[in-house]
VOPA-477463 format. One line per field, with one value per residue (C-alpha): chain; x, y negated, z; residue in one letter. Coordinates in steps of 0.25 Angstrom, whole numbers, always signed. Each point is the difference from the previous one (the first is absolute). Layout:
<recs>
ch: [A/...]
u: [X/...]
v: [Y/...]
w: [Z/...]
aa: [A/...]
</recs>
This chain:
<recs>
ch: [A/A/A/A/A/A/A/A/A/A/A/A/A/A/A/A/A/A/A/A/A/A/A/A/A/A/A/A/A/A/A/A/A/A/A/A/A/A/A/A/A/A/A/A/A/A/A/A/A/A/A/A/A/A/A/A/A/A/A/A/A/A/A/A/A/A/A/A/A/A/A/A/A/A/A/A/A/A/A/A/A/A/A/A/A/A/A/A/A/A/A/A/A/A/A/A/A/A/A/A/A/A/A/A/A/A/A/A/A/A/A/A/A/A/A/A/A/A/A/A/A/A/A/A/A/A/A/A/A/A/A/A/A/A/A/A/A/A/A/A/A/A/A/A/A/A/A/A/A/A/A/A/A/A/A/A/A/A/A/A/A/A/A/A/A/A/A/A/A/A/A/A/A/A/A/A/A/A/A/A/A/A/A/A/A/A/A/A/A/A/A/A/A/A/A/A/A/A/A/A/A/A/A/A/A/A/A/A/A/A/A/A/A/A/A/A/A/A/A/A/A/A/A/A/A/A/A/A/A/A/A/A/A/A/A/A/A/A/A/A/A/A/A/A/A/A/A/A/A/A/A/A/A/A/A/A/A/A/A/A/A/A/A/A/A/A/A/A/A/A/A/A/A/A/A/A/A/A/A/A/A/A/A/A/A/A/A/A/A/A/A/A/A/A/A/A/A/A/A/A/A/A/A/A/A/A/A/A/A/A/A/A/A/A/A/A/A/A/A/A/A/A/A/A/A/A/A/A/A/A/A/A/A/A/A/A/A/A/A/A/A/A/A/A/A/A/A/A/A/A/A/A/A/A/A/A/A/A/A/A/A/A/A/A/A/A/A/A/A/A/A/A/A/A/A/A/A/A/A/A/A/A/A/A/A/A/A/A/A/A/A/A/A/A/A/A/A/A/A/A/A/A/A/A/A/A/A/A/A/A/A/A/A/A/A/A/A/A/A/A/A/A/A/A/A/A/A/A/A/A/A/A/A/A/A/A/A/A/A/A/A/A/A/A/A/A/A/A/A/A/A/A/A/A/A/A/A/A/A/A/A/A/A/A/A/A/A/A/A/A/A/A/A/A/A/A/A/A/A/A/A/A/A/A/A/A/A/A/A/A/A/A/A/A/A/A/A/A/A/A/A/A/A/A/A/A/A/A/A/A/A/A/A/A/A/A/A/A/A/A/A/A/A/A/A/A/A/A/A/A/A/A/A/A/A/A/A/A/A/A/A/A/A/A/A/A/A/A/A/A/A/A/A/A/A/A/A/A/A/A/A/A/A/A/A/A/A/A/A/A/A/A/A/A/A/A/A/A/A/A/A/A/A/A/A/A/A/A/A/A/A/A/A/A/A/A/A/A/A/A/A/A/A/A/A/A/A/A/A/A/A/A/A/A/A/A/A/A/A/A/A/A/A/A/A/A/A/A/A/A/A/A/A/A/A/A/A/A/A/A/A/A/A/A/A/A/A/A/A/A/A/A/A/A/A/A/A/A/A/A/A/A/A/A/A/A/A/A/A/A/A/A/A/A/A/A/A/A/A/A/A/A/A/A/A/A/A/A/A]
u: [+492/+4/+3/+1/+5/-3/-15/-4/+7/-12/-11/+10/+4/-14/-3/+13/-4/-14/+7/+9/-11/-9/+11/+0/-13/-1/+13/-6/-13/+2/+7/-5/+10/-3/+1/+14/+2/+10/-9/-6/+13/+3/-12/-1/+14/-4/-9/+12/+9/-13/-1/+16/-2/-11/+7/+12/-9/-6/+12/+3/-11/+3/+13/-7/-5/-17/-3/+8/-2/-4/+7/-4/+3/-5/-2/-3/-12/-10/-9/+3/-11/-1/-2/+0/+13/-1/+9/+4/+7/+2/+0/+3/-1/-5/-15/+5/+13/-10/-10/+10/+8/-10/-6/+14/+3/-13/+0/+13/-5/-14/+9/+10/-13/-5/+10/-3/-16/-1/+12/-10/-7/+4/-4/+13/+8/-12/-5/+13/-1/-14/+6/+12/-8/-10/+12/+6/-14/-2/+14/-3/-13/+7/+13/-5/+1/-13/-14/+2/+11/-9/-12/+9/+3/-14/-6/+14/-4/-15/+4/+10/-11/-7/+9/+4/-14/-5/+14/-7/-9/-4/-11/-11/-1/+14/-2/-11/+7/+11/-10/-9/+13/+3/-13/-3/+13/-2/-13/+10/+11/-12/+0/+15/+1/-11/+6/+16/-9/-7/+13/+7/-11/-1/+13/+1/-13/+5/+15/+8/+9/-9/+7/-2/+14/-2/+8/-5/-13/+2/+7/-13/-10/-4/-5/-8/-16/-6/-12/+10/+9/-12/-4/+14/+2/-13/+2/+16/-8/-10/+11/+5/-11/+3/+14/-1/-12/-8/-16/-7/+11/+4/-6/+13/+9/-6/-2/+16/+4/-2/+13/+11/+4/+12/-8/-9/+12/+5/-14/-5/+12/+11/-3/-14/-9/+7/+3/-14/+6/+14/-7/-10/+12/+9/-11/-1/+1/-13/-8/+4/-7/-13/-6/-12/+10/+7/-14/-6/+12/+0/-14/+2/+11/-6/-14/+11/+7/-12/-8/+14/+2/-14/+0/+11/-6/-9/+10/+6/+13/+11/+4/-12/+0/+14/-5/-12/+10/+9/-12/-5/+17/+0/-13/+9/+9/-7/-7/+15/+1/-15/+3/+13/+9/+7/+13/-9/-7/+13/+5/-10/+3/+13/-3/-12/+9/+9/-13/-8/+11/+1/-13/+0/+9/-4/-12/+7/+10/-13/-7/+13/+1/-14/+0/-7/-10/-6/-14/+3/-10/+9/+12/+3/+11/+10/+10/+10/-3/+6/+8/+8/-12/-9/+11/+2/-14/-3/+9/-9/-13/+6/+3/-12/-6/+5/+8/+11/+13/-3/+0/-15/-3/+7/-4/-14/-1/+7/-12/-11/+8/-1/-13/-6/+9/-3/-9/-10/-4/-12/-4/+4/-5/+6/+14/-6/-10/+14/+7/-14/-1/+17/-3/-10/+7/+12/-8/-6/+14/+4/-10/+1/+12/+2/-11/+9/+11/-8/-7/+13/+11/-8/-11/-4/+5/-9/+9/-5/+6/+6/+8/+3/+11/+7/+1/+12/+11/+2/+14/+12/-3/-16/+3/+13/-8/-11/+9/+7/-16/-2/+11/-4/-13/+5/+12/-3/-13/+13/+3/-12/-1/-9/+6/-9/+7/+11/+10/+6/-8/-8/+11/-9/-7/+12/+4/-11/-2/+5/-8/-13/+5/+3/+14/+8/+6/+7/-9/+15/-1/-2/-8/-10/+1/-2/-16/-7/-15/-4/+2/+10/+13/+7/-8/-7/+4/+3/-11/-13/-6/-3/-10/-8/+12/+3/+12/-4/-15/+3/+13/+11/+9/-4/+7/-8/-15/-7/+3/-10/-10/+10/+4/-16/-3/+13/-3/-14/+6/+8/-12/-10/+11/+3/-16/-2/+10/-7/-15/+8/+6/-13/-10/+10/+9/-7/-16/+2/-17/+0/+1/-8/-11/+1/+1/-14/-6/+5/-8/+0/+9/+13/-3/+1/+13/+5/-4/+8/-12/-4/+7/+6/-13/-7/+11/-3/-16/+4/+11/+3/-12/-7/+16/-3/-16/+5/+11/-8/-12/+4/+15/-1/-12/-2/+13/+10/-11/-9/+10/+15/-3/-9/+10/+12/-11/-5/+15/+2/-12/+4/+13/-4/-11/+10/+10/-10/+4/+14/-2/-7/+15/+8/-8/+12/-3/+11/-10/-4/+15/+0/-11/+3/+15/-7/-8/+12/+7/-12/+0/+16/-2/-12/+5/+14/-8]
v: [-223/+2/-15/-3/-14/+3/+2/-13/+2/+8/-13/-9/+4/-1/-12/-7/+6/-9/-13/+1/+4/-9/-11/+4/+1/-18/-3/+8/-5/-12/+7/+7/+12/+12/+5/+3/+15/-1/-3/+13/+10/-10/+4/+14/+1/-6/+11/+8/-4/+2/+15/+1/-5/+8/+12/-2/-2/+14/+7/-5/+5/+14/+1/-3/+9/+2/-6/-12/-2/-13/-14/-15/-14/-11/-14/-10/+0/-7/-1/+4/-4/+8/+15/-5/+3/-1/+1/+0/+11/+14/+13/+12/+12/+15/-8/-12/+3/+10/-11/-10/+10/+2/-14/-6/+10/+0/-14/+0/+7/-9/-12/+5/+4/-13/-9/+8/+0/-15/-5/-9/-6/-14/+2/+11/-7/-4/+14/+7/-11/+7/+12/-1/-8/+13/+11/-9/-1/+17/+1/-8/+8/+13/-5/-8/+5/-3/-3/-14/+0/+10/-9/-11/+7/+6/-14/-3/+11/-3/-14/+6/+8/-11/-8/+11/+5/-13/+0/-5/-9/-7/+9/+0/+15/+1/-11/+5/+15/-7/-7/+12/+8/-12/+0/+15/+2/-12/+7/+15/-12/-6/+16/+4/-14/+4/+14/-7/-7/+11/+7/-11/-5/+16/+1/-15/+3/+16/-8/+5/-8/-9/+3/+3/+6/+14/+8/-8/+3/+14/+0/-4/+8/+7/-14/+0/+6/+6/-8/-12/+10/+2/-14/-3/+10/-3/-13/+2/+8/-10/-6/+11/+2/-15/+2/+14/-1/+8/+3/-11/-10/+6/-9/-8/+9/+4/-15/+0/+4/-15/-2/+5/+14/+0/-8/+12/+11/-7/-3/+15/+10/-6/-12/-7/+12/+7/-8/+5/+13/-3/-8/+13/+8/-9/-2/+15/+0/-9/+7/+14/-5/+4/+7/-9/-10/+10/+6/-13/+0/+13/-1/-14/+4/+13/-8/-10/+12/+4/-11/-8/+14/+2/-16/+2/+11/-11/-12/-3/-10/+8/-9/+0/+17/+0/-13/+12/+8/-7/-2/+13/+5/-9/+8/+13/-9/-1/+10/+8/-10/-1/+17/-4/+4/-14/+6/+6/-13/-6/+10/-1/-17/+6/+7/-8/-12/+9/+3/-9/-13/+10/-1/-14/-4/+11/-8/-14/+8/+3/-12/-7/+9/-3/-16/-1/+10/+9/+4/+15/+3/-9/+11/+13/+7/-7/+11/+1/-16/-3/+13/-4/-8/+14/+10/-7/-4/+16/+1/-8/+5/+15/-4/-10/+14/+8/+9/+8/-5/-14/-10/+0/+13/+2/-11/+1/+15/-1/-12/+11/+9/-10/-3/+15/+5/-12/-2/-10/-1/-10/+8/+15/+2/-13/+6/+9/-10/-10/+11/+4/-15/-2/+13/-5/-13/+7/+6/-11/-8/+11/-4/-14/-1/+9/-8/-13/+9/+6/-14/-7/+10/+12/+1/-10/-12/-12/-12/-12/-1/-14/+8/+12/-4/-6/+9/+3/+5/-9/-5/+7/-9/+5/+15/+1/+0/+8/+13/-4/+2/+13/+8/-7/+6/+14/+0/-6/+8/+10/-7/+3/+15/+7/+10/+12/-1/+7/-13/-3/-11/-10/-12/-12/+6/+3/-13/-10/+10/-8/-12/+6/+8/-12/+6/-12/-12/+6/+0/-3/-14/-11/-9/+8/+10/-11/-1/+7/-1/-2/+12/+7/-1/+8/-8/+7/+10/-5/+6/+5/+14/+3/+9/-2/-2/+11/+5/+2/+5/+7/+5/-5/+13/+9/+12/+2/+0/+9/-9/+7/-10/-10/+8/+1/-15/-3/+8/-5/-15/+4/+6/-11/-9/+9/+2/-15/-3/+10/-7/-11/+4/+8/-14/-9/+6/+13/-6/-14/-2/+9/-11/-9/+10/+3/-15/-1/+10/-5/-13/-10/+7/+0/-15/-2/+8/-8/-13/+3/+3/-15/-2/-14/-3/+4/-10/-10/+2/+4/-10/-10/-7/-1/-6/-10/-1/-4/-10/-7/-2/-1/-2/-10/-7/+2/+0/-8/-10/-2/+1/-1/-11/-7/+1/-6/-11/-4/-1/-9/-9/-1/-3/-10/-6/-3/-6/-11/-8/+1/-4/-14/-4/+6/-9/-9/-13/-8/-9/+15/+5/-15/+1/+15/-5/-11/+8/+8/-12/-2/+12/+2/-14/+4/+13/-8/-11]
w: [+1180/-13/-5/-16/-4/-16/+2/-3/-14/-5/+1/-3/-15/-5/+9/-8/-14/+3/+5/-15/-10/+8/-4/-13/-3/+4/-8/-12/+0/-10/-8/-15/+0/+6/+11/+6/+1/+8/+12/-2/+3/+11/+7/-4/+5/+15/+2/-7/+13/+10/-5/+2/+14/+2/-6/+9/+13/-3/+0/+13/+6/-7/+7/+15/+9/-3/+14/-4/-15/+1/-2/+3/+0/+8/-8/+12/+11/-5/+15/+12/+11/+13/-5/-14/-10/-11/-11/-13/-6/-9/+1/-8/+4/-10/-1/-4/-9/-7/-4/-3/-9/-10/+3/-6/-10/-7/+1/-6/-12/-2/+1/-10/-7/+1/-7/-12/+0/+5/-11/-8/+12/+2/+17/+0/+9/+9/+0/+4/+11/+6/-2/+8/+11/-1/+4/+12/+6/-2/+3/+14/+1/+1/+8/+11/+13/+4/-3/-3/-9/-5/-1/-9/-9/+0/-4/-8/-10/+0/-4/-10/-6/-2/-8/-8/-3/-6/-5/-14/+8/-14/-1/+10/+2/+4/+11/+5/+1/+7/+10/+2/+4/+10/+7/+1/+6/+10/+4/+4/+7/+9/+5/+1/+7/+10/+2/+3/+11/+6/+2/+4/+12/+5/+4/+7/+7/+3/+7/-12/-9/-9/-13/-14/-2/-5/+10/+12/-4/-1/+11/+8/-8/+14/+5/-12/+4/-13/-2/-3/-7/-9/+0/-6/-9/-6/-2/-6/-8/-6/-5/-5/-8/-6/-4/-3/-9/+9/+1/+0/-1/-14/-11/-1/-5/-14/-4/+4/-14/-4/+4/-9/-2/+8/+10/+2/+1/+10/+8/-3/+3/+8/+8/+6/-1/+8/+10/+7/+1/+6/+11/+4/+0/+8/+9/+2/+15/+2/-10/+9/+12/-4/-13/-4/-8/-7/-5/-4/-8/-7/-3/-5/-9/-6/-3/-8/-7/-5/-3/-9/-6/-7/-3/-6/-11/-5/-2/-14/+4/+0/+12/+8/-1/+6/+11/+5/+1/+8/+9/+0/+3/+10/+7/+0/+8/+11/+0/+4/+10/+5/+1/+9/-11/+0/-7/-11/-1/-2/-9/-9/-1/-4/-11/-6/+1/-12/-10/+3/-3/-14/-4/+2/-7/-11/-2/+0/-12/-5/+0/-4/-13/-4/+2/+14/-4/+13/-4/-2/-12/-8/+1/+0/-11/+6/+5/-12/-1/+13/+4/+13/+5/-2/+5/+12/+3/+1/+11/+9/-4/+3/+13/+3/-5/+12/-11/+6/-1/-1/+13/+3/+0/+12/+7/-2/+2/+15/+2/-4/+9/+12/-2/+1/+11/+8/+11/+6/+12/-3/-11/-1/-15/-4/-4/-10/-7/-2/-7/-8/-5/-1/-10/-8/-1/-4/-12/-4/-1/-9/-9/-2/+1/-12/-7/+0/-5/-12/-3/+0/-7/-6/-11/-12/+2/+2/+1/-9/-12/+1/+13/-5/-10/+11/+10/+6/+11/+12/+3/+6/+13/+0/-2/+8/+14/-8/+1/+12/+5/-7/+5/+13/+0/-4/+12/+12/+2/+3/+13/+7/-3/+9/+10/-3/-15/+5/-4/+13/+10/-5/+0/-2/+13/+9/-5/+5/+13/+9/-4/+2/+11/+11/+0/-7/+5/+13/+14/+6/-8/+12/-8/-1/+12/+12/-5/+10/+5/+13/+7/-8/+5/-8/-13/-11/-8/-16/-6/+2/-3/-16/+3/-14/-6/-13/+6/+14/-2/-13/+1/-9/+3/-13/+6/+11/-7/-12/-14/-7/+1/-5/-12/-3/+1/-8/-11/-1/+1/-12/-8/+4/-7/-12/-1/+1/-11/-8/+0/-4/-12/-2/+0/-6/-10/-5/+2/+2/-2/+12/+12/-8/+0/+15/+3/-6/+6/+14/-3/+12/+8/-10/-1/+15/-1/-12/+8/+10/+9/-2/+14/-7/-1/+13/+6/-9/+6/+14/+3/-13/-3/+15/+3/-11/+3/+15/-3/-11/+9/+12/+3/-11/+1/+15/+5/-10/-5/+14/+11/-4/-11/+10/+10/-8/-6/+14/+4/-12/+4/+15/-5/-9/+9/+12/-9/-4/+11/-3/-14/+5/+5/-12/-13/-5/+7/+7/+8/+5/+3/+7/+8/+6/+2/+9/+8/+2/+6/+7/+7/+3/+6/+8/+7/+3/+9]
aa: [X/X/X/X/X/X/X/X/X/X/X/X/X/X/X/X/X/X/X/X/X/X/X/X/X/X/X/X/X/X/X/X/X/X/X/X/X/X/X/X/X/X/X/X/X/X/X/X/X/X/X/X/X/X/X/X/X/X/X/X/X/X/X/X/X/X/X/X/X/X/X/X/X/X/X/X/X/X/X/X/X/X/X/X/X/X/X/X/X/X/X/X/X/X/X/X/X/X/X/X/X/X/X/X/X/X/X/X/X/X/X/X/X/X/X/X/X/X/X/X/X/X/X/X/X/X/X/X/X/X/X/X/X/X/X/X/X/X/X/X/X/X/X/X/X/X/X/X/X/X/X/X/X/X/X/X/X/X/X/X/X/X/X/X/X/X/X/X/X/X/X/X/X/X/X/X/X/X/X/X/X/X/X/X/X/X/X/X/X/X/X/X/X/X/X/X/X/X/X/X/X/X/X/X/X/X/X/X/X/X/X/X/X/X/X/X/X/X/X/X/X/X/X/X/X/X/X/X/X/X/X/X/X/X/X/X/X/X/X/X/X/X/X/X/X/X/X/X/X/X/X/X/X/X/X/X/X/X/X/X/X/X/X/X/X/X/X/X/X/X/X/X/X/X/X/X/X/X/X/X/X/X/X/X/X/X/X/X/X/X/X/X/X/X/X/X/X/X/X/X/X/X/X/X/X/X/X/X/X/X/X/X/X/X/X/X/X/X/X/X/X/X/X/X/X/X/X/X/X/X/X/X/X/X/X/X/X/X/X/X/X/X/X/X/X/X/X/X/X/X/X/X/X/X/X/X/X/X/X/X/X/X/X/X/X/X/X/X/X/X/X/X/X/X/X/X/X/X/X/X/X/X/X/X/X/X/X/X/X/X/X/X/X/X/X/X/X/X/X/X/X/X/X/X/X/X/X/X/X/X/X/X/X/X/X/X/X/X/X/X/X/X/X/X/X/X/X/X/X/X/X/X/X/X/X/X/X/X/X/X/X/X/X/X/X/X/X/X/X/X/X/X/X/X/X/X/X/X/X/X/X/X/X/X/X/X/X/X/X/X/X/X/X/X/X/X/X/X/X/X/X/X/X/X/X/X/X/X/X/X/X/X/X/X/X/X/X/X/X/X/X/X/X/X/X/X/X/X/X/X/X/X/X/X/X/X/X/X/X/X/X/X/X/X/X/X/X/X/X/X/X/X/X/X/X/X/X/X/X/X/X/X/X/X/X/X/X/X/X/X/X/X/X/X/X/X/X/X/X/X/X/X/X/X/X/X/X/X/X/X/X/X/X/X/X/X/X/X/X/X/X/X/X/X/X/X/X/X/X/X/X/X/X/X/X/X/X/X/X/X/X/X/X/X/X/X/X/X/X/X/X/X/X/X/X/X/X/X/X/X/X/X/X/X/X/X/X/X/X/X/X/X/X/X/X/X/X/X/X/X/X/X/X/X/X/X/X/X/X/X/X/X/X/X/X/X/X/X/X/X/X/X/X/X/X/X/X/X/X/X/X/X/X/X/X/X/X/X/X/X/X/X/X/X/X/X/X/X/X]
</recs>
């Protein structure tokens, strides 16, 4: 076992940086001045030290061996009941310290960002508080050791979203945006929940160890029959769908950009919406079992690609464009791991994490030069106007893009790559349909996203004129993490480098290996070793057969199998992208009237599109207002009013019924009092004879 005493430091940071700007925020409130900056470096600084921990655990693991790279911690047991251990603690190992690296760095940078654009909000203190609370809860998500550490700080950054969404509660589109993101991702939790369960029970029911520790877990996979194994992995990936903004629980995350901009980089690109796709990944070895979760998933996630990419042509708010993106990013996600390609699922976190915190925090630059405006027909010109913003900004959209060199071109070419050399053995033409609609998708992201480009920093401009005068640079401490961002996205593509290139092995692959492998952690570990099924002496094996998985099915080894077909997809990747960009330039910077005149002509179709494909609305028919019909007319009025009502008021009667008797003997008279003190006498003297 390869123990770690520091661990705990990496929660712990954040979780402290809450508890003092939580402090500050009540010993403030009465007061007129503003708010005390001071607060802000204090919590940017605690995730500061999370990232040096985080940074210093990950070089330990660098210097182990690949079956051992891996380090825990053990808190406390929190239950331990007949076959039932359970406790709390961390563990890092390549999937983990990965996540948690750009997690806390990127977090760094929207906090440091942060006390810039929030400088005149007089809830500063209170909302470095939430966001402090918001990375020690993804912190313990990704740490834990098993799935309910996990689960905390599942709800923890739910709850987190919440308060940080209706973070400008005053106003009643924000609270409800913060109360919509609650309760969709309630309904996802209701699913993970159940799918802990099934697990869970399976393994009591088959004589294994009843666990939810990761490794223990795996460790049983073979006691594990695949309809349960599908059941669960279904279920874990409804709530997916929740957190991860998913088809048909996707609704929340586009009415997130009520929140502050920060709020938004942080929800979109480093943290809560990605937490749907660590958990599939981490859960790697159940969704191996059998193939029919993995291809609910892939075609889950290539519907929502597709569907967030073309609403996202139609949308004006510079935020909610980048919100569809995320959603439809988030598709390509796990649509590399619904594929079996987990590493390059989580490759592609990695690098959208980089471009997509840079456009984020682009826009809010944006918005913060032009006095809170989003509405992208009210810009435009304002490349010379704002020059570090703009500069910057082109980094990410080159590699949301898919342009070679920049970070997302070589994530999301490997996931079209997975998804056409993949194989299915539900559905043999699936694979080739998933890279057909990923393609499109990838096309289509090219032109919208070169549409918010054009409209916000090329052509006339169109910015009010009360505005206009004013417009101007953001602070060193917004445009800082700006070019931290943009050489981000231009480098650390670099580290995933496909093998067939001819630049040495893929290192973000041979990294995570072992992980997705079931050779991490050490069979020789005791602990975990000594749970054997009935029968199996010699206990099972760690790990199962990745048979669907991208590496075993497909083949990772690039020297071995023709790259031709690599070479010929990529180079259609890159001119889908560059013919993409071109449309867009082409519609709204050379013939702006163009797109106007096509949105015409499509009619009723490009108002379902810009509606969002009224699914809001079909809930609000389906579900909303039969829920409300229901309570109103018979909950209430049946059920409150009739029974419960009737039953406390009948109590209330009994009550006061029986106790009229009482009251006879309690009215004030001493000739009463008198008489009863008699009769005791009488009856003491009575039983003594």
């Amino acid at each position: 076992m390869n123990q770690a005493t520091y661990l705990a430091l990496i929660p712990l940071f954040p979780l402290l940086g809450s508890l003092i700007a939580g402090l500050a925020t009540l010993m403030t409130s009465h007061r007129q001045s503003g708010p005390p900056k001071i607060i802000g470096w204090i919590s940017s600084l605690a995730v500061a030290a999370s990232f040096g921990v985080t940074a210093l655990g990950f070089n330990a693991l660098r210097n182990l061996d690949p079956a051992e790279r891996y380090l825990e911690q053990s808190l406390f047991t929190w239950m331990d009941i007949g076959r039932l251990d359970l406790s709390v603690g961390f563990l890092l190992d390549p999937l983990s310290s990965t996540m948690l690296l750009f997690i806390t760095g990127i977090g760094f940078l929207i906090h440091v960002y942060s006390i810039g654009y929030m400088s005149h909000d007089r809830g500063f203190s209170r909302f470095f508080a939430y966001l402090n609370l918001f990375m020690f809860a993804m912190i313990l998500l990704v740490l834990g050791d098993n799935l309910i550490v996990l689960f905390v700080g599942w709800e923890g950054v739910g709850l987190c979203s919440y308060l940080l969404i209706g973070f400008w509660h005053e106003e009643a589109a924000n609270a409800v945006a913060g109360m919509k993101a609650f309760v969709v991702n309630r309904i996802g939790d209701l699913g993970f929940l159940l799918g802990m369960f099934v697990i869970f029970w399976t393994l009591y029911q088959q004589g294994g160890s009843a666990t939810f520790d990761y490794r223990l877990m795996e460790s049983q996979a073979a006691l594990i029959p695949a309809g349960a194994a599908a059941l669960a992995g279904i279920l874990l990936f409804v709530g997916a769908t929740g957190k991860s903004a998913q088809i048909p629980l996707f609704v929340w995350l586009p009415d997130a950009m009520a929140g502050p901009t920060p709020v938004s980089a942080l929800i979109h690109a480093a943290t809560m919406v990605t937490s749907g796709v660590y958990m599939v990944a981490r859960m790697n070895w159940l969704y191996e079992i059998t193939p029919l979760p993995l291809t609910i998933i892939a075609i889950v996630a290539a519907l929502t690609a597709l569907v967030a990419a073309t609403i996202g042509l139609t949308q004006f708010d510079i935020k909610k464009v980048l919100a569809y993106s995320t959603v439809s990013q988030l598709g390509y996600m796990f649509l590399a791991c619904g594929v079996g390609a987990y590493a390059v699922g989580i490759f592609h976190v990695f690098t959208h994490a980089f471009f997509k915190a840079l456009m984020f925090l682009g826009s809010g630059s944006v918005i913060h030069a032009l006095h809170e405006e989003q509405d992208m027909r009210k810009m435009g010109g304002l490349f010379r106007k704002i020059p570090i913003t703009a500069w910057t900004f082109l980094a990410g959209w080159l590699a949301i893009c898919g342009i070679v060199p920049f970070a997302g071109f070589f994530s999301k070419d490997e996931i079209l790559w997975k998804a056409w050399s993949s194989q299915n053995a539900l559905l043999p033409w699936l694979p080739k349909a998933l890279w057909f609609v990923a393609f499109l998708t990838a096309g289509i992201t090219a032109i919208y996203m070169t549409r918010l480009v054009v409209l916000t920093f090329f052509g006339k401009s169109r910015v009010e004129p009360q505005k206009e005068a004013h417009i101007h640079e953001s602070p060193a401490t917004m445009t800082f993490p700006l070019v931290v961002l943009a050489i981000g996205s231009l480098l650390v593509g670099f580290w995933g480098t496909p093998e067939f290139l001819g630049l040495g092995p893929n290192r973000f692959h041979d990294w995570l290996d072992p992980v997705f492998h079931g050779q991490l952690y050490g069979e020789q570990d005791s602990a975990h070793s000594a749970a054997t099924a009935p029968g199996d002496p010699h206990g099972i094996s760690h790990g199962i057969s990745h048979g669907s998985s991208h590496e075993s099915s497909h083949g990772a080894d690039h020297a071995h199998h023709d790259t031709t077909i690599e070479w010929i997809l990529m180079g259609a990747s890159l001119l889908m992208a560059a013919a993409g960009i071109g449309v867009g330039f082409l519609f709204y910077l050379k013939n702006p009237a163009l797109p106007t005149n096509i949105a015409a002509g499509l009619g009723g179709l490009y108002r379902l599109v810009r509606d969002k494909y009224r699914v809001d609305e079909l809930y609000d028919a389906t579900v909303v207002r039969p829920l409300v019909g229901l309570s109103r007319s018979f909950l209430w009025k049946v059920i409150d009013v009739r029974i419960i009502d009737f039953i406390v008021n009948f109590v209330g009667m009994l009550a006061k019924g029986l106790s009229f008797a009482f009251r006879i003997l309690q009215r004030g008279y001493v000739q009463t009092y008198a008489f009863v003190i008699l009769l005791g006498l009488a009856f003491i003297l009575f039983r003594a004879m």
